[in-house]
C-alpha positions as CSV (number, residue, x, y, z in Angstrom):
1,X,54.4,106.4,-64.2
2,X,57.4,108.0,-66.1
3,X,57.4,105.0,-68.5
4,X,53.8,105.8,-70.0
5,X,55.2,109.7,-70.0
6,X,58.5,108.4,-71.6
7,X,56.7,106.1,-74.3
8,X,54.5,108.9,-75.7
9,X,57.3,111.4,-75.5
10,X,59.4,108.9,-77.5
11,X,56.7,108.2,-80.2
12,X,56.1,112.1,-80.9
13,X,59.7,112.0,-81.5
14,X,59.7,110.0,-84.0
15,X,56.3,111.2,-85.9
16,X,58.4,114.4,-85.7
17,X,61.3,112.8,-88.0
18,X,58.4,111.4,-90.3
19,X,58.5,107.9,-88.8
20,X,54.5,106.5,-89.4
21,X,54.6,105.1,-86.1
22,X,51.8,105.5,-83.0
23,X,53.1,103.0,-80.5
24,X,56.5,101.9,-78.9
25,X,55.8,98.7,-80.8
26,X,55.6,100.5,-84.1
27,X,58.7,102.1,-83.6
28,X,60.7,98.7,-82.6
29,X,58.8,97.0,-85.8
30,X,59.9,99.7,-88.3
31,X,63.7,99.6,-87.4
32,X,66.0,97.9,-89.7
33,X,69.8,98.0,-90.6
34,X,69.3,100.7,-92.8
35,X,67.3,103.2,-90.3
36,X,69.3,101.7,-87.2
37,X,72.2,105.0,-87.5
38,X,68.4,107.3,-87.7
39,X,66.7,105.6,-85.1
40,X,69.6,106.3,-83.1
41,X,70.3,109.8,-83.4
42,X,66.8,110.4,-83.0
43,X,66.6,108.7,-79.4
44,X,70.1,110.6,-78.6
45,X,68.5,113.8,-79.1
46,X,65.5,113.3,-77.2
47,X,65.3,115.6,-73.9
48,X,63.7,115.1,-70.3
49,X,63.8,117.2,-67.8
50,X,63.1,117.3,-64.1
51,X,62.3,121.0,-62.8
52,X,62.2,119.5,-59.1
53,X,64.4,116.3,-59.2
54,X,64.3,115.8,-55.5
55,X,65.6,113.0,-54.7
56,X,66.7,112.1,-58.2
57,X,64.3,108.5,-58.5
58,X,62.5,109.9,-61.6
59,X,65.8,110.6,-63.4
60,X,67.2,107.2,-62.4
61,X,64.2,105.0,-63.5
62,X,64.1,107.3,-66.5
63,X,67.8,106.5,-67.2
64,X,67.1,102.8,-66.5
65,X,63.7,102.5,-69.2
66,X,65.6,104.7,-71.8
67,X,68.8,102.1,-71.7
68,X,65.8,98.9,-72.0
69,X,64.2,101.1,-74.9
70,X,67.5,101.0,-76.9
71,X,67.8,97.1,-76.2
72,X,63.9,97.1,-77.3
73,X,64.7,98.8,-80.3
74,X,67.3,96.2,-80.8
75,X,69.9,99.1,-80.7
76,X,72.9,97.2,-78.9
77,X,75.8,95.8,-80.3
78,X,75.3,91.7,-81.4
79,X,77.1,90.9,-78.6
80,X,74.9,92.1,-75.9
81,X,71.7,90.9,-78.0
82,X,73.0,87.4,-78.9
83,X,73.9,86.7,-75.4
84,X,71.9,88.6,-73.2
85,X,67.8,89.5,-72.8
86,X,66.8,92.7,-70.4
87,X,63.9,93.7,-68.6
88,X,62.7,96.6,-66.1
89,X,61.7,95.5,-62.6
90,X,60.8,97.8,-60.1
91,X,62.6,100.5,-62.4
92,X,65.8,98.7,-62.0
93,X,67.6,96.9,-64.9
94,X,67.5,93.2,-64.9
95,X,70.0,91.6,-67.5
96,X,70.3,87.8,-68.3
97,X,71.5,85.1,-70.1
98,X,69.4,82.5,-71.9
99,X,68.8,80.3,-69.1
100,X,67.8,83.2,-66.9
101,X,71.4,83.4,-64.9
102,X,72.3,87.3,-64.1
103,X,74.6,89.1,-65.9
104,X,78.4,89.6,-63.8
105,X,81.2,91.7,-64.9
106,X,84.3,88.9,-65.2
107,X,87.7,91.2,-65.9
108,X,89.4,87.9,-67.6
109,X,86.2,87.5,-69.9
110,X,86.3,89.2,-72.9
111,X,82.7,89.4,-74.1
112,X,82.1,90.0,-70.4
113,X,84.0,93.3,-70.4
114,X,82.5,94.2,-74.0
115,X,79.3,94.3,-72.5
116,X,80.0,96.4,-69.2
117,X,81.4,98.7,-71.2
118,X,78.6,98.9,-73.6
119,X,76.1,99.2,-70.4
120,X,78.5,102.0,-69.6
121,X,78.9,103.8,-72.5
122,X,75.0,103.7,-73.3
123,X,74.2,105.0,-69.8
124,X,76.7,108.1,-70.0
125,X,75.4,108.5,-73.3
126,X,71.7,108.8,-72.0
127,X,72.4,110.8,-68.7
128,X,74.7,113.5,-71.0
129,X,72.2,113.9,-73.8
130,X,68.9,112.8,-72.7
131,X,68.3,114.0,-68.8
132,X,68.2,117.3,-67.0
133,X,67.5,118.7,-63.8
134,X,67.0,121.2,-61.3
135,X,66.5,121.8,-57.6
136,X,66.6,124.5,-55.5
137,X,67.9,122.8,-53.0
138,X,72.0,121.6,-53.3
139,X,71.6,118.3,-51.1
140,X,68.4,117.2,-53.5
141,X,71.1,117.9,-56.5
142,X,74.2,116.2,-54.5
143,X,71.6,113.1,-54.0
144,X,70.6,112.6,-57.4
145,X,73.8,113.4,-59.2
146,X,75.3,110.2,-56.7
147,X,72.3,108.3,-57.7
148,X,73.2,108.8,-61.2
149,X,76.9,108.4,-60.7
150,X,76.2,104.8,-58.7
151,X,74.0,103.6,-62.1
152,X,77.1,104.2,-63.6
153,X,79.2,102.6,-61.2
154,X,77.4,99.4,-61.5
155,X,79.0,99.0,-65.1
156,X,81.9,100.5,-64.7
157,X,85.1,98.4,-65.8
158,X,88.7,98.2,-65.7
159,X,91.0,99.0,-68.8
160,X,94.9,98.6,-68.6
161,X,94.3,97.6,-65.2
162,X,92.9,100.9,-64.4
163,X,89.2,101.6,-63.1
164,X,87.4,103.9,-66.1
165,X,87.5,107.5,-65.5
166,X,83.6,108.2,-64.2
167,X,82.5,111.3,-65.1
168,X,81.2,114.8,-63.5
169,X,77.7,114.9,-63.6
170,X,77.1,119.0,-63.0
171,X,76.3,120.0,-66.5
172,X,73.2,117.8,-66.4
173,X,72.0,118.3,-62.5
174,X,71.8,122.1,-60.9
175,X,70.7,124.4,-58.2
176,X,68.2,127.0,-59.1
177,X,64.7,127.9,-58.9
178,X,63.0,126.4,-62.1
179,X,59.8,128.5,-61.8
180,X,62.1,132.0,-61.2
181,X,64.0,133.3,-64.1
182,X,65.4,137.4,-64.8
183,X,65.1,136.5,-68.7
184,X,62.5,135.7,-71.2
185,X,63.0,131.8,-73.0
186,X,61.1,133.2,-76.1
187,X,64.0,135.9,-76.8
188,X,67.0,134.4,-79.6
189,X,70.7,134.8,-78.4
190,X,71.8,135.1,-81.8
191,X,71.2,139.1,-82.3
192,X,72.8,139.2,-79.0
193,X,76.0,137.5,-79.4
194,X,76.8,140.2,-82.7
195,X,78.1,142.0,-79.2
196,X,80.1,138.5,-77.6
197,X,83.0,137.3,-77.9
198,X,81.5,133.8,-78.9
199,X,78.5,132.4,-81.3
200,X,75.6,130.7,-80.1
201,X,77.4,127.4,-81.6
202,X,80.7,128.2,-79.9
203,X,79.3,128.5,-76.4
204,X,77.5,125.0,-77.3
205,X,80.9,123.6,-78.4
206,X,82.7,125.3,-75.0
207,X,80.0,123.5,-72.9
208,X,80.5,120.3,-74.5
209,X,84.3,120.3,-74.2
210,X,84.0,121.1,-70.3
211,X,81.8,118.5,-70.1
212,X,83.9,116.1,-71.1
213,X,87.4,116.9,-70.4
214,X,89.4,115.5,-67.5
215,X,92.1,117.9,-67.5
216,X,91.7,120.5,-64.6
217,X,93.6,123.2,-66.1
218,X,91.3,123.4,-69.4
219,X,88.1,122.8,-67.1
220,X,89.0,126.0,-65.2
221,X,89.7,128.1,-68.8
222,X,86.5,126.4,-70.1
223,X,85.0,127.7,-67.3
224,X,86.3,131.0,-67.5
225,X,85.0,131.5,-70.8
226,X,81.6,130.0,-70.2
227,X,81.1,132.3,-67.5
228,X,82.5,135.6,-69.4
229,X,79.8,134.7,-72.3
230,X,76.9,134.1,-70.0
231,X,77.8,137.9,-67.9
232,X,77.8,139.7,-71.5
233,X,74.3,137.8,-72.6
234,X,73.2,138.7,-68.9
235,X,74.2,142.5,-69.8
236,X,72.6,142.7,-72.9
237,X,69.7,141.4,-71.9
238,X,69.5,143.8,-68.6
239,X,70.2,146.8,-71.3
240,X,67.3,145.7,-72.9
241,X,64.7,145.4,-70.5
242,X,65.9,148.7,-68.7
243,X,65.7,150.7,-72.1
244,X,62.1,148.9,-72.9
245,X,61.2,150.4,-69.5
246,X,62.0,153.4,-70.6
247,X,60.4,153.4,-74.0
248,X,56.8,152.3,-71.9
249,X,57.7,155.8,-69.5
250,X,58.4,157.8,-72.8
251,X,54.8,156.2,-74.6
252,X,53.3,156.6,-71.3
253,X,53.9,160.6,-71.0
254,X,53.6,161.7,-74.5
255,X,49.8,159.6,-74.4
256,X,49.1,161.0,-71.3
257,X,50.0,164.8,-73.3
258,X,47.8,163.7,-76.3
259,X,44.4,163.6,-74.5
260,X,42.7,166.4,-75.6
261,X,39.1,168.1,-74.9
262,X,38.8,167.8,-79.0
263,X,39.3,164.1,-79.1
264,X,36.0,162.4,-80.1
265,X,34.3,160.3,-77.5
266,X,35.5,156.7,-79.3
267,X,39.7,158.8,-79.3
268,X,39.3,159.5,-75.8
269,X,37.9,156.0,-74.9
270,X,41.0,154.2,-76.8
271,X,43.6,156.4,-75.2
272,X,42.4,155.8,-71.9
273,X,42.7,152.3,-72.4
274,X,46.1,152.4,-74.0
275,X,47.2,154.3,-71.4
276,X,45.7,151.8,-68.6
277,X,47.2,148.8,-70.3
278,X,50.7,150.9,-70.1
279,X,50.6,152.3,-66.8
280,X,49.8,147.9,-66.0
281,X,53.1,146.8,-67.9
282,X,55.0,149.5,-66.0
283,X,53.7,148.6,-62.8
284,X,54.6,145.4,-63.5
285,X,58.3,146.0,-64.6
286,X,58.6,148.5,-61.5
287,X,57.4,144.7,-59.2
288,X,60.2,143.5,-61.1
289,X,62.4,145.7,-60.8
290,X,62.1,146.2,-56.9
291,X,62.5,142.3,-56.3
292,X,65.4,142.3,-58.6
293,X,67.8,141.8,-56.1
294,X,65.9,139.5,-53.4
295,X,66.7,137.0,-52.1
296,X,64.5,135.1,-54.8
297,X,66.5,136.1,-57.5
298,X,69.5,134.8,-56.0
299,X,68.4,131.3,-56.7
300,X,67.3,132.3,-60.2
301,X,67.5,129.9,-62.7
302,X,68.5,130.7,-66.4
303,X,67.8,127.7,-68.9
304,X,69.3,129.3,-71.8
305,X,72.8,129.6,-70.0
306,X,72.8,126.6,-67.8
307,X,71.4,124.2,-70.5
308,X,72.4,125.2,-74.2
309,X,71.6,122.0,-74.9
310,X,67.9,122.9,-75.7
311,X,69.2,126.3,-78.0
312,X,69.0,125.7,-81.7
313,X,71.8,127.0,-83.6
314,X,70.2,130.5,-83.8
315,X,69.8,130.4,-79.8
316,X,66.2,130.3,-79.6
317,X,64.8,127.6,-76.7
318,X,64.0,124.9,-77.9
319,X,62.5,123.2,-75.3
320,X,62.2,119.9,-73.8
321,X,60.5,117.3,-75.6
322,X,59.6,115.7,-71.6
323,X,58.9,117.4,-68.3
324,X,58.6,114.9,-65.6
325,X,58.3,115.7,-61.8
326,X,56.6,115.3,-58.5
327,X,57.2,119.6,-57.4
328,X,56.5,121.1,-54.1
329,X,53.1,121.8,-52.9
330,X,52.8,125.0,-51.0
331,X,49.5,126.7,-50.4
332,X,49.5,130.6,-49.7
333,X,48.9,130.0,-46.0
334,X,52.2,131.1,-43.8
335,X,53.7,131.5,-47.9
336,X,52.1,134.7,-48.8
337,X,56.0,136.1,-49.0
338,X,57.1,133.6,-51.8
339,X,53.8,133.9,-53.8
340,X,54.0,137.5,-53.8
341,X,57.3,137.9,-54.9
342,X,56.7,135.1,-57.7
343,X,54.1,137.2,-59.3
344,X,57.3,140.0,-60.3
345,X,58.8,137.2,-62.6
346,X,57.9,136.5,-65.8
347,X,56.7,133.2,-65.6
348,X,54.4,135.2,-62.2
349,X,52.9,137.6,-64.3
350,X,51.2,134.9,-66.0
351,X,50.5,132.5,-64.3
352,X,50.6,133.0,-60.5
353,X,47.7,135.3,-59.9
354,X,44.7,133.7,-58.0
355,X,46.8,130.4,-57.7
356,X,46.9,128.9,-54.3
357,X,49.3,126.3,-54.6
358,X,53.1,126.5,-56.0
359,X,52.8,123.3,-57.7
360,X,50.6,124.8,-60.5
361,X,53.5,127.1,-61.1
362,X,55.3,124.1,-62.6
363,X,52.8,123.3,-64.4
364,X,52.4,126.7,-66.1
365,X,56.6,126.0,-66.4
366,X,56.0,123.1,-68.4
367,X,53.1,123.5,-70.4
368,X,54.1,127.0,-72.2
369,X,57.8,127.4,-71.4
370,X,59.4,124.5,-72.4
371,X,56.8,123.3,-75.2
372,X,58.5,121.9,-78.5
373,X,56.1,120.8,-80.8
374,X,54.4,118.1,-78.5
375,X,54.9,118.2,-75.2
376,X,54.2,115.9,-72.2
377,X,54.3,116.1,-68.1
378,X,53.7,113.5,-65.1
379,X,52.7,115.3,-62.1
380,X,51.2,113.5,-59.0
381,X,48.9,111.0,-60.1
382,X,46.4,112.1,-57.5
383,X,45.9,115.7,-58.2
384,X,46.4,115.2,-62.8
385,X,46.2,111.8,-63.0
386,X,48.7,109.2,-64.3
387,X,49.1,111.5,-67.4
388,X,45.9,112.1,-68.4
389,X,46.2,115.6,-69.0
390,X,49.7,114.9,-70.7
């Protein structure tokens, strides 16, 4: 199922760069030497993203078909594709030689270890840059991020007699609520960080250091800083909304003050609709504003700060270019609590009222919120189809 998801995804990638392409085989056909280094960095900045990642099995078969799609794309080194075919069974790689024995890690073979560490190498590569996910629930994220970590560990490999460093996977994989966030996606960082002590391409460079540093001592500074940018963005942005609430008080009064016995039949009509659609938005900020600090908004997910990955360079979300996932479904019955403080968030507001299932809440997630140009989802095949609707 995420294959099909994966493959369309990938082609409106590449129709994106100019690429004349409408198939995976199109693709594969129109990559030579020259467009390889292209072809490459178009794949590397490709982004999926499960909103409910469970137990992880869509990341890891996702990781698994994007590592056979560079092979496909005859992306490897010469030395994996002279010696070595691969294929996807059962969502799991299957690598062999020309008469169909397995591929084995030998530590005495050289073009052995050249080719673990290519296996490696390409899968941190995919699981850094290519997947995301979220779950509410820590044991889901602990699950998947071993999951990931044991893909990794099937190629890992022993230099100067020492076992490679594997890597922390907590940038990629985190707790929150994907459906609850405090902050619009469509607002830009970059008027905001005039007032922070970094730019929108600094924090992305911080978050890209931590990711990949060993050192403890700069991982807790990294850290610190990371955290200090995200509570001034966090303050701004609370300034905001509290002085926009405000602004709707102050519009809402002097209105109210304007209505006159003179106005003419049509100026009364239009005031009292102006000031119906205001006294709305208040109420709605005022639902906001009382569920503020429940116990929802504890779990609160922000994508901006936890993935900057998806900001341009002018901090505005970009978005995913997949969302893939199989998400809770919760009717209202014995829920009525969670629905109803649901429809306070932003996403809510929208979305949420007359629904009576969660699951069309990730839906609405992934259809506006984190729309590029294209965008593509895999729900249960049962209740959208296998794609169908993608």
């Amino acid at each position: 199922m995420s294959r099909n998801a994966i493959n369309k995804a990938i082609v409106a990638k590449f129709s994106e760069h100019g690429w004349k392409v409408q198939s995976i085989l199109d693709i594969q056909k129109s990559i030579t030497k020259e467009n390889s280094e292209d072809a490459l960095s178009i794949l590397k900045d490709f982004k999926l993203v499960d909103p409910a990642v469970g137990s992880g099995h869509f990341l890891v078969s996702s990781l698994n078909y994007l590592v056979f799609l560079r092979y496909y794309f005859n992306l490897m080194t010469n030395t994996f594709s002279l010696h070595f075919n691969m294929e996807i069974v059962n969502d799991e790689l299957d690598i062999f030689d020309g008469e169909g024995n397995g591929f084995t890690y030998n530590r005495g073979v050289d073009n052995s270890l050249k080719i673990q560490k290519e296996l490696f190498s390409t899968k941190l590569d995919i699981i850094e840059n290519n997947l995301f996910g979220v779950d509410i629930n820590q044991n889901s994220v602990d699950i998947t991020r071993l999951r990931l970590w044991i893909e990794l560990l099937k190629n890992s490999y022993y230099e100067d007699g020492q076992l490679v460093t594997m890597p922390n996977l907590e940038m990629n994989i985190k707790v929150g609520n994907s459906v609850v966030s405090r902050y619009e996606l469509r607002e830009s960082l970059s008027k905001m960080t005039q007032n922070t002590n970094l730019s929108v391409s600094e924090f992305k460079s911080i978050v890209q250091r931590y990711r990949n540093t060993h050192d403890k001592g700069e991982k807790r500074s990294l850290e610190h800083i990371i955290h200090k940018f995200v509570q001034q963005i966090r303050s701004i942005l609370t300034q905001r909304q509290s002085r926009n609430r405000n602004k709707n008080f102050q519009q809402l009064n002097e209105l109210k003050k304007s209505v006159s016995l003179l106005d003419t039949p049509i100026d009364r009509k239009a005031k009292r609709r102006e000031i119906k659609s205001l006294t709305k938005k208040i109420n709605e900020q005022k639902k906001f504003y009382d569920n503020a600090d429940s116990s929802l908004f504890l779990n609160s997910f922000e994508w901006r700060f936890e993935f900057p990955e998806v900001l341009d360079e002018q901090g505005k979300f970009k978005g995913f270019d997949l969302v893939i996932a199989n998400p809770p479904y919760i009717g209202m019955q014995d829920h009525a609590k969670i629905f109803h403080e649901v429809d306070a968030t932003q996403l809510g507001k929208r979305f949420s009222s007359g629904k009576n299932d969660f699951f069309l809440l990730f839906y609405a997630l992934s259809n506006r919120s984190f729309k590029r140009s294209r965008n593509f989802r895999v729900y249960n095949d049962q209740l959208l189809g296998d794609c169908n609707l993608c």
